[in-house]
C-alpha distance (Angstrom), angle and dihedral (degrees) to the residues before:
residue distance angle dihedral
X1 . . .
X2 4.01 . .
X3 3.82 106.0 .
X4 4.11 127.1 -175.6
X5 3.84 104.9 -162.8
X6 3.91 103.7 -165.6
X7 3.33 124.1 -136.1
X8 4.31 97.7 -80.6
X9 3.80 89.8 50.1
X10 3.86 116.3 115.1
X11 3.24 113.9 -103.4
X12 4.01 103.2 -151.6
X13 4.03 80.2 59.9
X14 3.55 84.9 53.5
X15 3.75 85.7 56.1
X16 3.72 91.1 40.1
X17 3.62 89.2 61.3
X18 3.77 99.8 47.7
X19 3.66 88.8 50.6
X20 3.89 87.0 56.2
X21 3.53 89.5 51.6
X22 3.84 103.7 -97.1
X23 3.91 128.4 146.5
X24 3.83 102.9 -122.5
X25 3.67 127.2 170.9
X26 3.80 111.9 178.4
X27 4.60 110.9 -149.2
X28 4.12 75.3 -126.1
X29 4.64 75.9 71.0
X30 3.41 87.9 34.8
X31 3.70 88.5 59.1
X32 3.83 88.3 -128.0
X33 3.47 97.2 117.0
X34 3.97 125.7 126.5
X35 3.43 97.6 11.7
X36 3.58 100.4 113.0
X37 4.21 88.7 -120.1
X38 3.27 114.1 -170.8
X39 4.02 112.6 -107.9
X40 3.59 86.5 -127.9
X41 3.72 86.4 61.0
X42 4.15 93.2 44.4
X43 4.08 86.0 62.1
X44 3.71 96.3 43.9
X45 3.61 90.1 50.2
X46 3.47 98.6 44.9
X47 4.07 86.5 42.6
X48 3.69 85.2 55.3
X49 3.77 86.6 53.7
X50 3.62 102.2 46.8
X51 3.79 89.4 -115.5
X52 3.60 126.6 136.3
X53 3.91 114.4 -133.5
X54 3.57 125.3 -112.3
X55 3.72 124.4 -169.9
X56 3.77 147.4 131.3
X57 3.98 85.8 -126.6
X58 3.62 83.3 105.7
X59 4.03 95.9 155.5
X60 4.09 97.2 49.3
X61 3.62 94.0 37.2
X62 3.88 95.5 53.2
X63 3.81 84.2 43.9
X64 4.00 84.7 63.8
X65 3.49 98.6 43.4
X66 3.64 88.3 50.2
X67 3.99 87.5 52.1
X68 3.99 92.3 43.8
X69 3.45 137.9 -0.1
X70 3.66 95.5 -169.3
X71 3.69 91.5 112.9
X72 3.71 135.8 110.7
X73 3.95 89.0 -115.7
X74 3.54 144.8 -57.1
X75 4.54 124.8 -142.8
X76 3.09 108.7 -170.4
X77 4.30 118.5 -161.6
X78 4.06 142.1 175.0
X79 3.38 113.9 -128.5
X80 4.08 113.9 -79.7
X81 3.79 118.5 -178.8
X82 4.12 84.5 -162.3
X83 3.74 84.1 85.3
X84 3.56 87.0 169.8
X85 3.73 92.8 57.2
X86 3.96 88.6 47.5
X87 3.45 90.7 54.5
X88 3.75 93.1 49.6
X89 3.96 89.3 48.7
X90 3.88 96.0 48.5
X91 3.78 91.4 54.1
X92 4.21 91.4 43.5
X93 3.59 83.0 50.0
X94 3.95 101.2 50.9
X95 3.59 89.4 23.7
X96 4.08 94.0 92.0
X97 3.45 102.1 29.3
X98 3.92 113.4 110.5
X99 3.98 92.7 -149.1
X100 3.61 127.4 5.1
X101 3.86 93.3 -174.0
X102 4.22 104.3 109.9
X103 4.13 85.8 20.7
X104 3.66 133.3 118.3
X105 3.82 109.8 -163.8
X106 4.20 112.9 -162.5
X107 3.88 102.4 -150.6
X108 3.80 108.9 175.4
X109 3.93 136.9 174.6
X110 3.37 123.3 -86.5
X111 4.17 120.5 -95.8
Protein backbone atom coordinates (compact mmCIF):
# COMPACT_ATOMS: atom_id res chain seq x y z
CA UNK A 1 0.00 0.00 0.00
CA UNK A 2 0.92 3.81 -0.87
CA UNK A 3 0.71 5.72 2.43
CA UNK A 4 1.16 9.76 2.99
CA UNK A 5 1.82 10.18 6.75
CA UNK A 6 1.29 14.00 7.36
CA UNK A 7 3.31 15.88 9.22
CA UNK A 8 1.72 14.78 13.08
CA UNK A 9 2.02 11.11 12.14
CA UNK A 10 4.52 9.02 14.21
CA UNK A 11 7.31 8.40 12.67
CA UNK A 12 8.48 4.92 14.27
CA UNK A 13 4.94 3.80 12.72
CA UNK A 14 6.19 5.16 9.68
CA UNK A 15 9.07 2.80 10.15
CA UNK A 16 6.77 0.12 11.33
CA UNK A 17 5.10 0.20 8.12
CA UNK A 18 8.09 0.11 5.83
CA UNK A 19 9.34 -2.78 7.70
CA UNK A 20 5.95 -4.51 6.88
CA UNK A 21 6.41 -3.74 3.46
CA UNK A 22 4.37 -0.53 2.97
CA UNK A 23 5.12 2.48 0.58
CA UNK A 24 5.27 5.46 2.99
CA UNK A 25 6.35 8.89 2.22
CA UNK A 26 6.07 11.18 5.24
CA UNK A 27 5.18 15.50 3.94
CA UNK A 28 8.53 15.80 6.33
CA UNK A 29 10.06 13.75 2.46
CA UNK A 30 7.84 15.65 0.71
CA UNK A 31 9.51 18.67 2.05
CA UNK A 32 6.08 19.93 3.19
CA UNK A 33 6.73 19.95 6.60
CA UNK A 34 6.23 23.05 9.04
CA UNK A 35 4.44 25.03 6.88
CA UNK A 36 1.26 25.08 8.53
CA UNK A 37 -0.44 23.37 5.08
CA UNK A 38 -3.71 23.27 5.12
CA UNK A 39 -5.13 19.55 5.63
CA UNK A 40 -7.13 20.15 2.71
CA UNK A 41 -3.91 20.59 0.89
CA UNK A 42 -2.19 17.26 2.68
CA UNK A 43 -5.14 15.11 0.86
CA UNK A 44 -4.91 16.80 -2.43
CA UNK A 45 -1.34 16.27 -2.46
CA UNK A 46 -1.30 12.96 -1.42
CA UNK A 47 -4.43 12.38 -3.96
CA UNK A 48 -2.18 13.77 -6.54
CA UNK A 49 0.30 11.14 -5.48
CA UNK A 50 -1.75 8.16 -5.34
CA UNK A 51 -1.15 7.97 -1.60
CA UNK A 52 -3.60 7.26 0.94
CA UNK A 53 -3.48 9.67 4.02
CA UNK A 54 -2.52 8.74 7.33
CA UNK A 55 -2.92 10.91 10.33
CA UNK A 56 -4.11 11.21 13.89
CA UNK A 57 -6.20 14.36 12.62
CA UNK A 58 -9.00 12.09 12.93
CA UNK A 59 -11.80 14.95 13.41
CA UNK A 60 -10.71 17.27 10.22
CA UNK A 61 -9.89 14.44 8.12
CA UNK A 62 -13.30 12.65 8.57
CA UNK A 63 -14.76 16.13 8.06
CA UNK A 64 -13.15 15.87 4.41
CA UNK A 65 -14.08 12.59 3.67
CA UNK A 66 -17.47 13.44 4.65
CA UNK A 67 -17.24 16.55 2.15
CA UNK A 68 -15.54 14.33 -0.70
CA UNK A 69 -14.54 11.06 -1.13
CA UNK A 70 -12.70 11.67 -4.23
CA UNK A 71 -9.48 10.92 -2.59
CA UNK A 72 -6.96 8.20 -2.79
CA UNK A 73 -7.79 7.25 0.96
CA UNK A 74 -7.93 8.46 4.28
CA UNK A 75 -6.79 6.05 7.96
CA UNK A 76 -7.64 7.63 10.47
CA UNK A 77 -5.86 6.58 14.25
CA UNK A 78 -5.72 7.72 18.14
CA UNK A 79 -2.58 8.09 19.34
CA UNK A 80 -0.77 4.58 20.36
CA UNK A 81 2.73 4.69 21.80
CA UNK A 82 2.84 0.70 20.81
CA UNK A 83 3.89 1.96 17.44
CA UNK A 84 4.64 -1.42 16.62
CA UNK A 85 1.18 -2.57 17.35
CA UNK A 86 -0.18 0.48 15.21
CA UNK A 87 1.73 -0.51 12.51
CA UNK A 88 0.53 -4.06 12.71
CA UNK A 89 -3.20 -2.74 12.93
CA UNK A 90 -2.94 -0.29 9.94
CA UNK A 91 -1.72 -3.05 7.66
CA UNK A 92 -4.61 -5.71 9.18
CA UNK A 93 -6.84 -2.99 8.50
CA UNK A 94 -5.91 -2.15 4.76
CA UNK A 95 -4.68 -5.50 4.35
CA UNK A 96 -8.25 -6.95 2.99
CA UNK A 97 -9.62 -4.18 1.47
CA UNK A 98 -9.79 -4.48 -2.44
CA UNK A 99 -9.36 -0.56 -2.95
CA UNK A 100 -8.73 1.93 -0.40
CA UNK A 101 -9.07 4.87 -2.87
CA UNK A 102 -12.68 6.75 -1.74
CA UNK A 103 -12.17 4.87 1.90
CA UNK A 104 -11.72 6.10 5.31
CA UNK A 105 -10.38 3.30 7.53
CA UNK A 106 -10.87 4.07 11.62
CA UNK A 107 -7.89 2.15 13.19
CA UNK A 108 -7.81 2.85 16.92
CA UNK A 109 -5.74 1.61 20.03
CA UNK A 110 -6.54 -1.14 21.81
CA UNK A 111 -8.79 -0.81 25.31
Amino acid sequence: MQFYADENFPLDVVAELRNLKHDCLTALEDERANQKIPDEQVLERATELGRAVLTINRIDFKRLHQTDTNHAGIVICTFDADFKGQAQRIDAACKDLPEIKGQLVRVYRPS
